[in-house]
C-alpha positions in Angstrom: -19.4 9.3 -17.2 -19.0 6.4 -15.0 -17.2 6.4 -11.6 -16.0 3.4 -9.9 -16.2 3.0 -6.0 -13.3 3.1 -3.4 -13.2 -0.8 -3.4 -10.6 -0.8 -6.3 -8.2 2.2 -5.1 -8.6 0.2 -1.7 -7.1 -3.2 -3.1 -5.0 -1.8 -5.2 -3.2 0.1 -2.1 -3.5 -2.6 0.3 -2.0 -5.0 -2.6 1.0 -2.3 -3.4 1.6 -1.5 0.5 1.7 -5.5 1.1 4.2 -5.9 -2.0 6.1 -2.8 -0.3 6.5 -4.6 3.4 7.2 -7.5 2.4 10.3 -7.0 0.3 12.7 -7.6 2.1 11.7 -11.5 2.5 10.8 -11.2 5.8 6.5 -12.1 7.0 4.8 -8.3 7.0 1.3 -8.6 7.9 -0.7 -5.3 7.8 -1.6 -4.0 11.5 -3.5 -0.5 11.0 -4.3 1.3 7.5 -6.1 5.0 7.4 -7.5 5.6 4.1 -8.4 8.8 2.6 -11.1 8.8 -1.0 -10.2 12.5 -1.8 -11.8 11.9 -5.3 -13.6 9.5 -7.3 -12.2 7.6 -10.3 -13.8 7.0 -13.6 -14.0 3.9 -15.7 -11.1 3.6 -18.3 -8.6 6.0 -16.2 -5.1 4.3 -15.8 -4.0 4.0 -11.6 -0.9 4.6 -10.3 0.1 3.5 -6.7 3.5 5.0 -5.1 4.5 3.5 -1.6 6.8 5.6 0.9 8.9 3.5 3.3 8.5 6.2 6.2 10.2 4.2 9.0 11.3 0.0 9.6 12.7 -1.1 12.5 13.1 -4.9 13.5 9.3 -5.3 14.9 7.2 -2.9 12.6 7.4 -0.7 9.5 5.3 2.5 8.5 4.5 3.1 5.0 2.6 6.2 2.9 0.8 5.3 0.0 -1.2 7.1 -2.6 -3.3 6.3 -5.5 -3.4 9.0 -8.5 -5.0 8.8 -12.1 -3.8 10.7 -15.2 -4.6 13.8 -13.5 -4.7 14.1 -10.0 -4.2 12.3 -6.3 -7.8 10.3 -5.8 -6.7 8.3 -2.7 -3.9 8.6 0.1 -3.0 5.5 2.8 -1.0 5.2 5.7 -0.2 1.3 7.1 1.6 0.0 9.5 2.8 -3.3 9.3 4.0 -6.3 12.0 7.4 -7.7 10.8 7.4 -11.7 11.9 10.5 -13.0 12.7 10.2 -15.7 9.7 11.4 -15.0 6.3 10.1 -16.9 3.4 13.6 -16.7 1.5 16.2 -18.0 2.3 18.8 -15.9 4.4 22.7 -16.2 3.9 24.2 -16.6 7.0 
């Protein structure tokens, strides 16, 4: 049985926790993450990511993030990110 490292559980929550922050068409970039490799995954498993929205405000945002194959949690994140003042879509006045 084959087990893959934390590299791809990593990406795949920074990707989902970027996606996440910047949704609302507003600049996020990522400030602090704490990651957590509570087990490993195995080659062929299927990954879910689910990102929490725990807080935003008009400066920062705070999400919770975790990573779970068909069975169990394998990886938990917690980001902050830095909300810019520039959107990248268009904003109706």
């Amino acid at each position: 049985m084959e087990r893959f490292t934390g590299q791809l559980s990593f990406h795949l929550r920074i990707t989902y926790s970027q996606l996440r922050a910047n949704s609302y068409g507003k600049i996020a970039v990522g400030v602090t993450t704490n990651v957590n490799f509570i087990s490993a995954g195995k080659r062929g498993e299927t990954l879910t990511a689910n990102a929490k929205e725990i807080k935003k405000n008009h400066k920062l945002a705070w999400y919770k993030i975790e990573v779970l194959n068909e069975k169990e949690l394998i990886a938990t994140m917690e980001a902050m990110v830095y909300r810019k003042n520039h959107y990248f879509v268009q904003q109706d006045e």
